[in-house]
C-alpha positions as CSV (number, residue, x, y, z in Angstrom):
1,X,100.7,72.8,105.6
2,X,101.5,76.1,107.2
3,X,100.2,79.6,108.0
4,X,103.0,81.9,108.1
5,X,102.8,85.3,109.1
6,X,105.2,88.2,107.0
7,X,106.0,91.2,107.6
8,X,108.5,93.8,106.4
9,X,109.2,97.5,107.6
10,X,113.1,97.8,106.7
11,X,111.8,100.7,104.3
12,X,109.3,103.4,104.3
13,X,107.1,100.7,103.6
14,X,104.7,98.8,106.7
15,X,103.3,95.5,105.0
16,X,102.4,92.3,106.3
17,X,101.3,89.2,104.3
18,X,99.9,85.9,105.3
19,X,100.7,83.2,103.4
20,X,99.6,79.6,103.3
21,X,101.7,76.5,101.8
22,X,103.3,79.3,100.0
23,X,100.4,80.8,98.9
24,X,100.0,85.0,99.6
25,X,96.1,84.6,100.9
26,X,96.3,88.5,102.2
27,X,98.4,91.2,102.5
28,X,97.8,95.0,103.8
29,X,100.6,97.7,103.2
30,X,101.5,101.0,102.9
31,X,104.4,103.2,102.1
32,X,105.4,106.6,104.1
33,X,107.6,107.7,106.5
34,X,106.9,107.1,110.4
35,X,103.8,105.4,110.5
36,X,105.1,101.5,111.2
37,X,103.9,101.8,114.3
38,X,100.9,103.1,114.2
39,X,99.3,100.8,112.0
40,X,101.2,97.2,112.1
41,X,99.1,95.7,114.7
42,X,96.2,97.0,113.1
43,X,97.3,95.6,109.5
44,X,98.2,91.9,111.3
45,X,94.4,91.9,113.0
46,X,92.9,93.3,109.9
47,X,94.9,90.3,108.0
48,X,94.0,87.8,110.5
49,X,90.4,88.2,110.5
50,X,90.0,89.1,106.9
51,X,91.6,85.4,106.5
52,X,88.8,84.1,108.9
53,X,91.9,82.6,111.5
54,X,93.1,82.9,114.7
55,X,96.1,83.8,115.7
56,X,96.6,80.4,117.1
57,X,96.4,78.9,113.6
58,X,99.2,80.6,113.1
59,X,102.5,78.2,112.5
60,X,105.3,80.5,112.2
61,X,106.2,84.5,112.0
62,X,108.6,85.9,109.4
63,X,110.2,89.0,109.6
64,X,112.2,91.1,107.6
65,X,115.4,91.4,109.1
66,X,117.6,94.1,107.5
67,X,119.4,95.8,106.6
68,X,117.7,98.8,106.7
69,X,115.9,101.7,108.5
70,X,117.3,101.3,112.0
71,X,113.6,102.4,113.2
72,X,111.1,100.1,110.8
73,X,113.8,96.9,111.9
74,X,113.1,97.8,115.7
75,X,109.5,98.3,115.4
76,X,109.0,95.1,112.5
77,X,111.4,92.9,114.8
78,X,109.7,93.7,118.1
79,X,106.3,93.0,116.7
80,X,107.7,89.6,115.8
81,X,109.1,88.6,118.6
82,X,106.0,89.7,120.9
83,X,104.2,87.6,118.6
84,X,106.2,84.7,118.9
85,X,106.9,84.8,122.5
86,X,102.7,85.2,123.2
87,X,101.8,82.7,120.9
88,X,105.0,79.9,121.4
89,X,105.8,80.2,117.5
90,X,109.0,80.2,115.8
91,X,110.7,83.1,114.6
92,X,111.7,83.3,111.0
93,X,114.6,85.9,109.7
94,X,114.7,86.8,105.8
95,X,117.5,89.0,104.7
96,X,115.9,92.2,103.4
97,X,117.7,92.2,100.3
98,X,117.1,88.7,99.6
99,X,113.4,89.3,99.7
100,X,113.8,92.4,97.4
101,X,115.3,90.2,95.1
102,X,112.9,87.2,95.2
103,X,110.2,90.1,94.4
104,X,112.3,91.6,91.1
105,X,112.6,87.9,89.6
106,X,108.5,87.1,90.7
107,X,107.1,90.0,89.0
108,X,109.4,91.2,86.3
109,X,110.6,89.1,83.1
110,X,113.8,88.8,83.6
111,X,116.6,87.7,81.6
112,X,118.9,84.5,82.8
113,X,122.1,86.6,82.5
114,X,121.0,90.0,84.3
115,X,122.4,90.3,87.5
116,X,119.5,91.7,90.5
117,X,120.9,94.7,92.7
118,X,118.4,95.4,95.4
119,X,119.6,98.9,96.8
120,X,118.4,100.5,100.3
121,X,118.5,104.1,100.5
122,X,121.0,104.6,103.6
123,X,122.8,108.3,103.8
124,X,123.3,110.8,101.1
125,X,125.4,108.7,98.3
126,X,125.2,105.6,100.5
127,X,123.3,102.8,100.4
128,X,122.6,99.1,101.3
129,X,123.3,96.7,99.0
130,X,124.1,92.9,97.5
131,X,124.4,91.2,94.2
132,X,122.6,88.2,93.4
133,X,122.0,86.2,90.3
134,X,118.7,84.9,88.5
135,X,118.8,82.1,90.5
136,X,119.2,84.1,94.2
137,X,122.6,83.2,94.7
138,X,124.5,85.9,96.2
139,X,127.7,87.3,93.8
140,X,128.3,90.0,96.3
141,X,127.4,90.1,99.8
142,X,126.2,92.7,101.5
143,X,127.4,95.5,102.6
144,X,127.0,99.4,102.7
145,X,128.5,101.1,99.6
146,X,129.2,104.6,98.7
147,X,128.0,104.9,95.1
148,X,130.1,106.8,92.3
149,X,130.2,106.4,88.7
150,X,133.1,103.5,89.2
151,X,130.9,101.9,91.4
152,X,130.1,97.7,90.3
153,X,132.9,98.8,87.2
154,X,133.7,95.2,86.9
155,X,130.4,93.3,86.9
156,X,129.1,96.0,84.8
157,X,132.1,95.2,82.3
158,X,130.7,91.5,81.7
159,X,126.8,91.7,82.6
160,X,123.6,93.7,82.8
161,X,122.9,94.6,86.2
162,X,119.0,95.6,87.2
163,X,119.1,98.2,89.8
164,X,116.1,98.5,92.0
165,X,114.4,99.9,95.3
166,X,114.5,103.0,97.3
167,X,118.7,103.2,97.0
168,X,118.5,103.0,93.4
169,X,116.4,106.1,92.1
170,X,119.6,108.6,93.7
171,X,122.6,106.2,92.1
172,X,120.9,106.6,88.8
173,X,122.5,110.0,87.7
174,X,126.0,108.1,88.8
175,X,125.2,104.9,87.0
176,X,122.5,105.3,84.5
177,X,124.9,106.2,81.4
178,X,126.3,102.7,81.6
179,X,124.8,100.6,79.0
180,X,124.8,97.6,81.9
181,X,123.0,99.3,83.7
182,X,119.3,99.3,83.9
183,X,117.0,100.3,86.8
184,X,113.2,99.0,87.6
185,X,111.2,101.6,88.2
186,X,108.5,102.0,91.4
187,X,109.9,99.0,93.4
188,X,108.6,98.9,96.6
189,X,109.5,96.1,99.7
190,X,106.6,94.1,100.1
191,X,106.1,91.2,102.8
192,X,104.7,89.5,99.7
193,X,108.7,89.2,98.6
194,X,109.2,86.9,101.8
195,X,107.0,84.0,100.9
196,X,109.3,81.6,99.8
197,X,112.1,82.4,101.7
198,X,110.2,82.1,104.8
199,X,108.6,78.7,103.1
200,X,111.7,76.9,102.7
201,X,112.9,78.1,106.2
202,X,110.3,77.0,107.7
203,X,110.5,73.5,106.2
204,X,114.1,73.1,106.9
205,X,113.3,74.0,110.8
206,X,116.0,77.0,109.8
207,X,114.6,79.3,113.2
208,X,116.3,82.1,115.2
209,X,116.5,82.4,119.3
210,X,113.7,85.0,119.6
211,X,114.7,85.9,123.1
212,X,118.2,86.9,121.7
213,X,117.5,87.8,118.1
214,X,118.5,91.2,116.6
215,X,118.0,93.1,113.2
216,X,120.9,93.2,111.1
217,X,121.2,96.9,110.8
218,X,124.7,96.9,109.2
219,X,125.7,100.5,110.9
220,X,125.5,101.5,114.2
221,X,122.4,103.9,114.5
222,X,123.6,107.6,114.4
223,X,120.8,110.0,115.9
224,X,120.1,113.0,113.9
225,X,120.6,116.4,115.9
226,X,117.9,118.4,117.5
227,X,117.0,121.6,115.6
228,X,119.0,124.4,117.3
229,X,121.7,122.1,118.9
């Protein structure tokens, strides 16, 4: 029996979801740019009390951890921990790209050979990225790649390979004339996606230091340049 509080903001999207015995009872969410912070409390109070709980009932917070938008991870992380740290919970971590591909698999019909791509727009032609079969085992670890037309050349050779999220819409003019490749259409990160990650993480007692804990950002953060500079 547990309450677990999710949220995700390593995208444009801001969602939380609270889910019970790994059940999504609620969930709140919206996607555009720069506006994490001004509505993620709201969105956990509106959950909570929508749920008729207290924070106390809580059991657990889960957070999305990267990689990512250095920005939504700081803001989504620090929410966490304050969280965690006023209410003595544990702190939860699920691998962004995990989650993304926990939510292809939960609400797309998917085939047992197809290999899932999450993709995280990063910079221009770069993004963030891992391969993971049917069952969410990892075939490629993460990392930040450069895409190109010879990009995933090899897997694509022996397997169809679903590309999805905000990364994938640009790589589709370098990819899309592979016959292996296909791409899902309208994906967006949901803290919905973290449900059973968090679940089984929170059964195995699998927590992280919440005093020390960072995002995994992957990159340093680069600041853009003021205009005129």
């Amino acid at each position: 029996m547990s309450y677990i509080l999710q949220i995700e903001t390593a995208t444009t999207s801001c969602s939380v979801a609270l889910a019970h015995n790994r059940q999504v009872l609620a969930f709140k969410e919206i996607n555009a740019r720069n506006i994490h912070a001004e509505v993620i409390t709201v969105y956990i109070d509106e959950l909570i009390a929508k749920c008729n709980i207290t924070y106390a009932n809580l059991d657990a917070v889960a957070v999305s951890c990267g990689p990512g938008s250095y920005t939504g991870l700081r803001i989504g992380v620090s929410t966490a921990k304050g969280l965690c740290f006023a209410l003595d919970k544990p702190l939860i971590a699920v691998e962004t790209l995990a989650a993304m591909a926990m939510g292809a698999v939960a609400g797309n019909p998917i085939g047992d050979d197809v290999l899932l791509c999450p993709m995280i727009d990063a910079r221009r032609m770069e993004v963030y990225t891992a391969i993971f079969n049917k069952a969410q085992q990892e075939i490629k670890p993460t990392a930040a790649e450069i895409i190109d037309e010879n990009s995933f050349a090899g897997l694509l050779a022996q397997h169809n390979i679903l590309f999805f999220g905000d990364g994938a819409d640009k790589c589709r003019e370098a990819l899309g004339n592979n016959p292996h490749a296909h791409f899902l259409p309208d994906f967006v990160n949901s803290a919905v996606h973290l449900t059973n990650i968090a679940t089984d993480k929170f059964e195995k007692k699998e927590f992280v230091d919440v005093a020390y804990f960072e995002p995994y950002y992957l990159k340093d953060f680069i600041a853009g340049k003021k205009a005129g500079s």
